[in-house]
N, CA, C and O of each residue as an XYZ file, in Angstrom:
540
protein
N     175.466    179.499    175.771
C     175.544    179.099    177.162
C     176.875    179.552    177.732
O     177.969    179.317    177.218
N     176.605    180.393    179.123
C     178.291    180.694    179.569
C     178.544    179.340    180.353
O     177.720    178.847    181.123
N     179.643    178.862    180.096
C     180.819    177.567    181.062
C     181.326    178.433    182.074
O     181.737    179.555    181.777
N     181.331    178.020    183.210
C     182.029    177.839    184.293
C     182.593    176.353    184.758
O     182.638    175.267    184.180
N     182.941    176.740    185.873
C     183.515    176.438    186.944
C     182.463    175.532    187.354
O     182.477    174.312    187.189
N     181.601    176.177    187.869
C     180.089    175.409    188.333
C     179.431    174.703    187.550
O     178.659    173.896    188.068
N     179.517    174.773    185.967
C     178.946    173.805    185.702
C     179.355    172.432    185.040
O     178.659    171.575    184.497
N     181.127    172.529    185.332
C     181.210    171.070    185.620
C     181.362    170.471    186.747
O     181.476    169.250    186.854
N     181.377    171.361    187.780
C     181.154    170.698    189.142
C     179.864    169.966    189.506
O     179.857    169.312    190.549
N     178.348    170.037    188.442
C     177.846    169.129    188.412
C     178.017    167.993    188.247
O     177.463    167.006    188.730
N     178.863    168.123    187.493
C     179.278    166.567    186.759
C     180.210    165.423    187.881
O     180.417    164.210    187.833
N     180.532    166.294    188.660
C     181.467    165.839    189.523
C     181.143    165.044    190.719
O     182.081    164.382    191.166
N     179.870    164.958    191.412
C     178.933    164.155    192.077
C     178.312    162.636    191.291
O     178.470    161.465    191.638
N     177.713    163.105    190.350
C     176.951    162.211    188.867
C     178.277    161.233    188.546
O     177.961    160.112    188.943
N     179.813    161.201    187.913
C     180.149    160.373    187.345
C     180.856    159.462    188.823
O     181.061    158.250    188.760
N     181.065    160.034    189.699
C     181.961    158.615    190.549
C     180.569    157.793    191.104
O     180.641    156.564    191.104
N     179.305    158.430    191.577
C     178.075    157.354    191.716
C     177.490    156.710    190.324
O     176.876    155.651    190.456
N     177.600    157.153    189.239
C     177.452    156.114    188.416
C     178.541    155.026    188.257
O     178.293    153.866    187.928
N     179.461    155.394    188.457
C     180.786    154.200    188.181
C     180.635    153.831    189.256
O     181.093    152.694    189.138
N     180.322    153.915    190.302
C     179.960    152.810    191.734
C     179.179    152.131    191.168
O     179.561    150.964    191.076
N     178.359    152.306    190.792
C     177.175    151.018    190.598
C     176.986    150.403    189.258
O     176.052    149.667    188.941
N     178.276    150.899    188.276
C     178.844    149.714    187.563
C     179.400    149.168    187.945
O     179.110    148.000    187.686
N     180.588    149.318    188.816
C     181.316    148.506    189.530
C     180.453    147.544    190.459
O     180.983    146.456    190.686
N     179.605    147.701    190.848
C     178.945    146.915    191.523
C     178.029    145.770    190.866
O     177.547    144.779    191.415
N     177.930    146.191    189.547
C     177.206    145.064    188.633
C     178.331    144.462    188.136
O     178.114    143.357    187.638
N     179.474    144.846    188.116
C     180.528    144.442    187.655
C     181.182    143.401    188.389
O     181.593    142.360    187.876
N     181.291    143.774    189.883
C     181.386    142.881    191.258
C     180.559    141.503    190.831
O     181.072    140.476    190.383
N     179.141    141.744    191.085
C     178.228    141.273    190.801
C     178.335    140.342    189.884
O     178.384    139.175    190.271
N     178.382    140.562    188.824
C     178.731    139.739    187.537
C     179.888    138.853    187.417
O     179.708    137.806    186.796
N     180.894    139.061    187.841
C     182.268    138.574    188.509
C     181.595    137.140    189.218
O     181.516    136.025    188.701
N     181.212    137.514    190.376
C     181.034    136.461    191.201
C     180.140    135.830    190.875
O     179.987    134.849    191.603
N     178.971    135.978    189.571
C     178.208    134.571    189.286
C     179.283    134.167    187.863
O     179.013    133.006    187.556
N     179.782    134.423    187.437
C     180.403    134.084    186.557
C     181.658    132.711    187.106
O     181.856    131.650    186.515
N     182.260    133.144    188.247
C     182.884    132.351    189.152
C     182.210    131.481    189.818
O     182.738    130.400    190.081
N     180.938    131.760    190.221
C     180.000    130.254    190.508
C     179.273    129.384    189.424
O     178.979    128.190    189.458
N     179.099    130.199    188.589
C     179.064    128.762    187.520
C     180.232    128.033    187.078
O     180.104    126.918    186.570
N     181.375    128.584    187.234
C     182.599    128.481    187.012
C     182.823    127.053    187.499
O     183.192    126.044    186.897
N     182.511    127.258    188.682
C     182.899    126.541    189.370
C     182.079    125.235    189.640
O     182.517    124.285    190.288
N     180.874    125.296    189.086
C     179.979    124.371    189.440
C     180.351    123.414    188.577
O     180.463    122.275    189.031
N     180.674    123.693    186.897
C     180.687    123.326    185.744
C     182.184    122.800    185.771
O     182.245    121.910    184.923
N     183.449    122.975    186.398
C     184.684    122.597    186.737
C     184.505    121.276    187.544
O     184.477    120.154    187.039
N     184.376    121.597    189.002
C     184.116    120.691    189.796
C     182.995    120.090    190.205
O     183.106    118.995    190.756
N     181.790    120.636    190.035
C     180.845    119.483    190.638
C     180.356    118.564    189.179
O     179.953    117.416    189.371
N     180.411    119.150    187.612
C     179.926    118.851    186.502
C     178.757    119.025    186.758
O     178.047    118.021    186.815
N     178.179    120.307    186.990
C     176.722    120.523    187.067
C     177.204    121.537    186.135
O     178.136    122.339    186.079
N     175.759    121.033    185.113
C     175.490    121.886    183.806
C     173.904    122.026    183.409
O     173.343    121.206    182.682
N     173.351    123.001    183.893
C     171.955    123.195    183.889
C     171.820    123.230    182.462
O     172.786    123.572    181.780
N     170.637    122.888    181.890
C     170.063    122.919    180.120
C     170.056    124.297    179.819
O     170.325    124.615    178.661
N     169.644    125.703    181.149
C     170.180    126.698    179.874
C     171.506    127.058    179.539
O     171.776    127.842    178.628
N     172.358    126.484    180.278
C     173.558    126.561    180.172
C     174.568    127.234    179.469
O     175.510    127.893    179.911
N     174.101    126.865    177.794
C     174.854    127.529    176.880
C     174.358    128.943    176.741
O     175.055    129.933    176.522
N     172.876    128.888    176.922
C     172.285    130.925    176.949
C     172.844    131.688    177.616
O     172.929    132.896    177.392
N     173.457    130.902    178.835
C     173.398    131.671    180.175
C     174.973    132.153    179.667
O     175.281    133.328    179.865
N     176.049    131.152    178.953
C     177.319    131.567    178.616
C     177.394    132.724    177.902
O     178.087    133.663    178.296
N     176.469    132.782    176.436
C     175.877    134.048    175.600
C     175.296    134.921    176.738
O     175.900    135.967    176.976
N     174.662    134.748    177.162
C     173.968    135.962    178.019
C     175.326    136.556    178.799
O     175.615    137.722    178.530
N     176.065    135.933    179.620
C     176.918    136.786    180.282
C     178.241    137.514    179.733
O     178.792    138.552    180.102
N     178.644    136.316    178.408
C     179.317    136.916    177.389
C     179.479    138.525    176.805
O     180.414    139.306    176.631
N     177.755    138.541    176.582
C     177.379    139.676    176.089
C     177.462    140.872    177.197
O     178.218    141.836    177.078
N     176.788    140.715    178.028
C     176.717    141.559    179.271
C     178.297    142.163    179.752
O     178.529    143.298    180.170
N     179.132    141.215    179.586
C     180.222    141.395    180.024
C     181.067    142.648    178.909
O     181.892    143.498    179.244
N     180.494    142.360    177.512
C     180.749    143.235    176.693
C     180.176    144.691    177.139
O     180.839    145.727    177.179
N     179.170    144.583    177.378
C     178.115    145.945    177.314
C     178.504    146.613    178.475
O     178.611    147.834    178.358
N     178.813    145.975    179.895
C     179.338    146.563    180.841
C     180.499    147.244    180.328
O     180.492    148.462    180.151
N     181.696    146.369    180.031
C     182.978    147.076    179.675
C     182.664    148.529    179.053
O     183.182    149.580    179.430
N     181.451    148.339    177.743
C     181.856    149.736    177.403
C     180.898    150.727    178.216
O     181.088    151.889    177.857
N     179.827    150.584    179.308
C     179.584    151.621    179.908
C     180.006    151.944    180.765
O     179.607    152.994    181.268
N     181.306    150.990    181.519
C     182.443    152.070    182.152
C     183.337    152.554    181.537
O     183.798    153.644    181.875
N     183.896    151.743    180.284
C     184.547    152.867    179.453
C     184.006    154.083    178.821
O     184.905    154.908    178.661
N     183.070    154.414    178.483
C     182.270    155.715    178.512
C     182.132    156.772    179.729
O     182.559    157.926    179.772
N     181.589    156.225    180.462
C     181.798    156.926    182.110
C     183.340    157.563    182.101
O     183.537    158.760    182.314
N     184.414    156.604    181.825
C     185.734    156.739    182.643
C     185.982    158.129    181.317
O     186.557    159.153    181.685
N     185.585    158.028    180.113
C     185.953    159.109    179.263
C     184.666    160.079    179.885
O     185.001    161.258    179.765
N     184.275    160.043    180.064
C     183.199    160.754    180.802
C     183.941    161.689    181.562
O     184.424    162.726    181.106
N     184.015    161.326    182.650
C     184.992    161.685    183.460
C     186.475    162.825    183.261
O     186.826    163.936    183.656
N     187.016    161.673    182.364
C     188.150    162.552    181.798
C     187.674    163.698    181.377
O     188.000    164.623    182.121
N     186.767    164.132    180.107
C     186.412    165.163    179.324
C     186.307    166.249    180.665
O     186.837    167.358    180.611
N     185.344    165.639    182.196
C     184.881    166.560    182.708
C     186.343    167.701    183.285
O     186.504    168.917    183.382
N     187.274    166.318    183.586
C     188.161    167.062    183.832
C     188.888    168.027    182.691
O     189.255    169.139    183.070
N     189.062    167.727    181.610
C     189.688    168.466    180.511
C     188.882    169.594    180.781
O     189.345    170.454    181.529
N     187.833    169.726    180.333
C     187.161    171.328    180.621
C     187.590    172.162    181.804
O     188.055    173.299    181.724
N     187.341    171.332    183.137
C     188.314    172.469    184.074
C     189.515    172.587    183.509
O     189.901    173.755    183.451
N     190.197    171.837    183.099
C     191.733    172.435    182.261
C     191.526    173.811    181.436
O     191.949    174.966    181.403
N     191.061    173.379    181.112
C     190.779    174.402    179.714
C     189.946    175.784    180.276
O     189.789    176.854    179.687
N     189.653    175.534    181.103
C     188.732    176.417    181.995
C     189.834    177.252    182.611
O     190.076    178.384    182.192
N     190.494    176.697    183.595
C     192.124    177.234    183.965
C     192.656    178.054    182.826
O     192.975    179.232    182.988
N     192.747    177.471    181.746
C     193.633    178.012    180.417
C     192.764    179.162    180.193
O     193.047    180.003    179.339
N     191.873    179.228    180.813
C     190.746    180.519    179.717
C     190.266    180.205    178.608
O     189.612    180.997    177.929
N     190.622    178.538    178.133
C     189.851    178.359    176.724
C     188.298    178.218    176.973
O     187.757    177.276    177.552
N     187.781    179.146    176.519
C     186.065    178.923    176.981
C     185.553    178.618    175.826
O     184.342    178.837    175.793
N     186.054    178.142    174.731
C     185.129    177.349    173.237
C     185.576    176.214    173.559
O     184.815    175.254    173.673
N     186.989    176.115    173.779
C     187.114    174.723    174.032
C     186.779    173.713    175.205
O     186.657    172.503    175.398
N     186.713    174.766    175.789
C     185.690    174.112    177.106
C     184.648    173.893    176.964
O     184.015    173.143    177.707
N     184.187    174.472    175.994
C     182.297    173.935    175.764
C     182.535    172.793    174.709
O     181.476    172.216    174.464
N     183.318    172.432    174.201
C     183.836    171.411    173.332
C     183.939    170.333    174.147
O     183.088    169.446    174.090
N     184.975    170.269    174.997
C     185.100    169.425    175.845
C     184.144    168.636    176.797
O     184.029    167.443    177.080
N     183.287    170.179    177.308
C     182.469    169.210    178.362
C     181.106    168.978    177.695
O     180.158    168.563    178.362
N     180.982    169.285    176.176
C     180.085    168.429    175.371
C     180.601    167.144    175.363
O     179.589    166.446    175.419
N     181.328    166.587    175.337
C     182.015    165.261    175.081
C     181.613    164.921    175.827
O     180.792    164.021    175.648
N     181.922    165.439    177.365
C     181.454    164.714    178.908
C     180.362    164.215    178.720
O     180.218    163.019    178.974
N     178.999    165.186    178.093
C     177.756    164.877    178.476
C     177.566    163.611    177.470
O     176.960    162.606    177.841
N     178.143    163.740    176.139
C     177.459    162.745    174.757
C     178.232    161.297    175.520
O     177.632    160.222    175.537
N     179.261    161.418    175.967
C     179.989    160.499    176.812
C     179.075    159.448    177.918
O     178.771    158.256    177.876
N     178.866    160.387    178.747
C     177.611    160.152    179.934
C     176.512    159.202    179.605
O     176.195    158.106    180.067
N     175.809    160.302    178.240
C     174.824    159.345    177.831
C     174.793    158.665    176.872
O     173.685    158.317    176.463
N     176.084    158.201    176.119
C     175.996    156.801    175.566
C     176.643    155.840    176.724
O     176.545    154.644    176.447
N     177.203    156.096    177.810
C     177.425    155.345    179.003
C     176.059    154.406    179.545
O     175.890    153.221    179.832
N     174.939    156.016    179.498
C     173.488    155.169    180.530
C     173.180    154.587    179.560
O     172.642    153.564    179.984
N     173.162    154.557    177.993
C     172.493    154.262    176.560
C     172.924    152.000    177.055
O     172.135    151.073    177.236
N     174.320    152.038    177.078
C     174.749    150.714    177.408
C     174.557    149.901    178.329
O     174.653    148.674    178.311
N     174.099    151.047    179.688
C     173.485    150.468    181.060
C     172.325    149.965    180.740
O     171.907    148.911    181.219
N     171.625    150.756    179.802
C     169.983    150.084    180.209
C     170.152    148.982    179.207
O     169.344    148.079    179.423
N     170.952    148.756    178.164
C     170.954    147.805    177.416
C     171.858    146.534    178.267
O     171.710    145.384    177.852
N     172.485    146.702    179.069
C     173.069    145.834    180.173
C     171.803    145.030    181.170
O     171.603    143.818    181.244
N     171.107    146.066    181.830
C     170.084    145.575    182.552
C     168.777    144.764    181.330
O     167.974    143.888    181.649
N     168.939    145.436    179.868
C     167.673    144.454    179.274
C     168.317    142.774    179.293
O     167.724    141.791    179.738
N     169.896    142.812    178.581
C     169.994    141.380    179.176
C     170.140    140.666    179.930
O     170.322    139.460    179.763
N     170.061    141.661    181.632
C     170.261    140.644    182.679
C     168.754    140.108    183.058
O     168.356    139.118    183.674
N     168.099    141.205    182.415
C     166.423    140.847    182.740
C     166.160    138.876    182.187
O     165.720    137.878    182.757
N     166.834    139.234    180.548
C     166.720    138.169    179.890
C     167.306    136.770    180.638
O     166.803    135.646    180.639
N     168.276    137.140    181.133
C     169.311    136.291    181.764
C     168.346    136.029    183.165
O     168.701    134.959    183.659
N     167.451    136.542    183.809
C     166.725    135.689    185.248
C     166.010    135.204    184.125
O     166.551    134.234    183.594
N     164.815    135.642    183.538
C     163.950    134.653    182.795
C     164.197    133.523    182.369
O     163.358    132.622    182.391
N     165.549    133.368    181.851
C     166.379    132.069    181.846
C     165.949    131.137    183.045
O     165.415    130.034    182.933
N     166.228    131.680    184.020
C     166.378    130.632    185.603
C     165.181    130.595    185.495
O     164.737    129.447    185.530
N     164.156    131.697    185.325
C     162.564    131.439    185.408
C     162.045    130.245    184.663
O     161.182    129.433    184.998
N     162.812    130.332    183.509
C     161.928    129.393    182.691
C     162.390    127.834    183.199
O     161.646    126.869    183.026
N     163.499    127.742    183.741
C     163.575    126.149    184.169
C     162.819    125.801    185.580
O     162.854    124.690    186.109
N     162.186    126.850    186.055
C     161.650    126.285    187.043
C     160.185    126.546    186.685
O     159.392    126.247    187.578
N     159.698    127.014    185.625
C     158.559    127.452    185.241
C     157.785    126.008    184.503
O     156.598    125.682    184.535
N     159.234    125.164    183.697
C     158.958    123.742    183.335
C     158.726    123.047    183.949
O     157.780    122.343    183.596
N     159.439    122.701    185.390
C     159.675    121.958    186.774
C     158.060    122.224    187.158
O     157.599    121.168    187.591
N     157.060    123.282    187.141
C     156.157    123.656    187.669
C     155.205    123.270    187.403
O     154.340    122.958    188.221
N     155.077    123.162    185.824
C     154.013    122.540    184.554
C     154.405    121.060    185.183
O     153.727    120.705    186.148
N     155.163    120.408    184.842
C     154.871    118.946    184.775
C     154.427    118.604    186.250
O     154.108    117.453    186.548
């Protein structure tokens, strides 16, 4: 495969809209984390799934971290290859912006494993009102 110029300028659209919309689950996640926070501080409201919901966001909070830390090396690599691209290293540029891509997609690899436990994490809320429904 010949490297250019152009073909990490693909990459260059793709990683700041994926890191938007980690950041935005990240936002996201932030602010229910701060409303249970807060419910469980001051009002002493502690719903029964309570402790899942601590594991559930626990975890999530893990899995996010590392698919923006993947992205953000993501990123970097893309830039190293234009470096190296500049330099005229063209093996090591295909070195490099291999990294970008294996980078990338163990990034989305952690996203979708992010979204399986937030799935888990509504079913949670589902299921206490799913009890409320039965009786």
């Amino acid at each position: 495969m010949n490297i250019d110029y152009t073909v990490t300028a693909l990459m260059f659209p793709a990683i700041p809209l994926i890191m938007a919309v980690y950041s935005n689950r990240f936002h996201t996640l932030s602010n229910l984390i701060r409303k249970i926070h807060d419910e469980y501080v001051f009002e002493k409201h502690t719903p029964p799934e309570w402790r899942s919901q601590l594991i559930n966001l626990n975890i999530r909070i893990s899995v996010l971290k590392f698919s923006i830390l993947f992205a953000a090396f993501g990123f970097l690599f893309n830039m190293g290859t234009v470096f190296a691209l500049y330099l005229n290293e063209i093996f090591i540029a295909r070195i490099i912006f291999a990294s970008c891509c294996l980078s990338m997609m163990i990034s989305i690899v952690f996203f979708i494993r992010e979204i399986q436990i937030s799935t888990r994490a509504l079913k949670l809320h589902l299921s206490d009102m799913d009890v409320k429904f039965k009786e």
